[in-house]
C-alpha positions as CSV (number, residue, x, y, z in Angstrom):
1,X,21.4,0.7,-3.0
2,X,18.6,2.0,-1.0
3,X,14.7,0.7,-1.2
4,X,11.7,2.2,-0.7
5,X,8.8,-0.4,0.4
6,X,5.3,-0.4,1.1
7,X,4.3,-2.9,3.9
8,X,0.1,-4.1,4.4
9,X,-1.2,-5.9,7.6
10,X,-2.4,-9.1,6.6
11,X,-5.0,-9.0,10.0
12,X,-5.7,-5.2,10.2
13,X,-6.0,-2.1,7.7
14,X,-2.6,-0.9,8.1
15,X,0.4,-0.1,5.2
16,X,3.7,1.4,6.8
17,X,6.0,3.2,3.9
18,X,10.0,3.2,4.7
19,X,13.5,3.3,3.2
20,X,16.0,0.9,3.8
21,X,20.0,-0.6,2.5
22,X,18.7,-4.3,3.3
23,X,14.9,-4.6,2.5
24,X,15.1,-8.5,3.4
25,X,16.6,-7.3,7.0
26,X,13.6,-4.9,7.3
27,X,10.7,-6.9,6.0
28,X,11.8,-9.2,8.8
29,X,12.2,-6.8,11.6
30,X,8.9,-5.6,11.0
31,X,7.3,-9.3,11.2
32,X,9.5,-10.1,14.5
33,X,7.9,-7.2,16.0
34,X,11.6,-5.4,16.3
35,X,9.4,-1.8,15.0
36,X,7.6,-0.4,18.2
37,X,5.4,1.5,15.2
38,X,4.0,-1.6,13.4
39,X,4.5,-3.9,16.4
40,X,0.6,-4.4,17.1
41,X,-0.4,-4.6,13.7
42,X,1.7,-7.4,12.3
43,X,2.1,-10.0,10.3
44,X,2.8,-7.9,6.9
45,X,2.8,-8.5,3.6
46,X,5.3,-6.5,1.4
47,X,3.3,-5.0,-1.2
48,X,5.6,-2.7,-3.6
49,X,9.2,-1.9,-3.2
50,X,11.4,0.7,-5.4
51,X,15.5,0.2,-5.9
52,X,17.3,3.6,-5.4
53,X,20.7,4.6,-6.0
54,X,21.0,6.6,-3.0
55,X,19.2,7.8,0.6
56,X,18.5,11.3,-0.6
57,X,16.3,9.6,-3.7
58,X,14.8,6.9,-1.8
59,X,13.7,9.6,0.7
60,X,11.7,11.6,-1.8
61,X,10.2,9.3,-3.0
62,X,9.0,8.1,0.5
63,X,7.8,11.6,0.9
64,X,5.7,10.9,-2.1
65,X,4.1,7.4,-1.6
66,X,2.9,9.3,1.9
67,X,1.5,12.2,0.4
68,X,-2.2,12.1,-0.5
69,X,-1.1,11.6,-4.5
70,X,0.9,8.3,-3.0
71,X,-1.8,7.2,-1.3
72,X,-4.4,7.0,-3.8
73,X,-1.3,5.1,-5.9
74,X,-1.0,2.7,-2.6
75,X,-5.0,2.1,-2.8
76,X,-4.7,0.9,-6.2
77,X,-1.3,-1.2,-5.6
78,X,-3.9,-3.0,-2.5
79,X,-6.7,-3.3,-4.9
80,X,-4.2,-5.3,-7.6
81,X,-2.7,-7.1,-4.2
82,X,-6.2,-7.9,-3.2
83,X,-5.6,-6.4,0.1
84,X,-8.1,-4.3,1.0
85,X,-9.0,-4.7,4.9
86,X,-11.7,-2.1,5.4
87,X,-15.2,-2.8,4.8
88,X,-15.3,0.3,2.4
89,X,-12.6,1.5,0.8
90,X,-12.1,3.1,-2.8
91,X,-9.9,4.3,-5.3
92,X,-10.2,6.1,-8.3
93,X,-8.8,3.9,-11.6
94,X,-6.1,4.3,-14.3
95,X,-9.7,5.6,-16.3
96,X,-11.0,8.6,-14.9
97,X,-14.5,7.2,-15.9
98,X,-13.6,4.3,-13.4
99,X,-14.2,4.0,-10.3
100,X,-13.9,0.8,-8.3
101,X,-15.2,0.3,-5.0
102,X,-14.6,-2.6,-2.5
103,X,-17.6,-2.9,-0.5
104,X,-18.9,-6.0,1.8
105,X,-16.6,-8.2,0.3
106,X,-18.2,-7.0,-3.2
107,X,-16.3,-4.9,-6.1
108,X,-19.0,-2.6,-7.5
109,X,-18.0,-1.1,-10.8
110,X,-19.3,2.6,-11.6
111,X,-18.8,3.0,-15.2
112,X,-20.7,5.7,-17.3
113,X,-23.0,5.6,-14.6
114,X,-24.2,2.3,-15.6
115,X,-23.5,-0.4,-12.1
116,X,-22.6,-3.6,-13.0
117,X,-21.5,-6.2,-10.2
């Protein structure tokens, strides 16, 4: 079995995507500082993970959570998480008449265009 998994700085606005055969092992790399990439920006939270069958499926759909159709899926997985770090960041909803936006620790919904708070 391979995993894919989504990883979110709990101090910084950072998410790291990978694939691994032990996600328990790699979580914990991650948080030791063992990964020169996410070294500086940890502790992490794991956000989403996916159970493959094998590498070559776990690897496209890494390719996919990294493309900009993944990320806007990643925005909402940090919205549900409640992790969103940056002092504006939005996402388009499930709705296409939806949008939420996280700004100064406020969610301001756009709906219709009538604002509510």
């Amino acid at each position: 079995m391979y995993y894919v998994y989504i990883i979110s700085s709990t101090i910084r606005n950072y998410t790291y995507i990978g694939i691994t055969n032990s996600l328990e092992r790699r979580i914990n790399q991650h948080n030791s500082g063992y990964n020169k990439t996410t070294k500086p920006y940890r502790p992490f939270k794991l956000i989403y993970f996916e159970e493959l069958k094998d590498r070559k499926e776990a690897r496209v759909r890494e390719k996919y959570f990294k493309s900009g159709v993944g990320r806007e899926k990643i925005k909402l997985l940090k919205l549900r998480a409640g992790i969103l770090t940056s002092k504006f960041e939005f996402t388009l909803g499930i709705n296409m008449n939806l949008l939420l936006f996280y700004w100064q620790s406020r969610i301001v919904i756009y709906y219709k265009n009538i604002l509510h708070y």
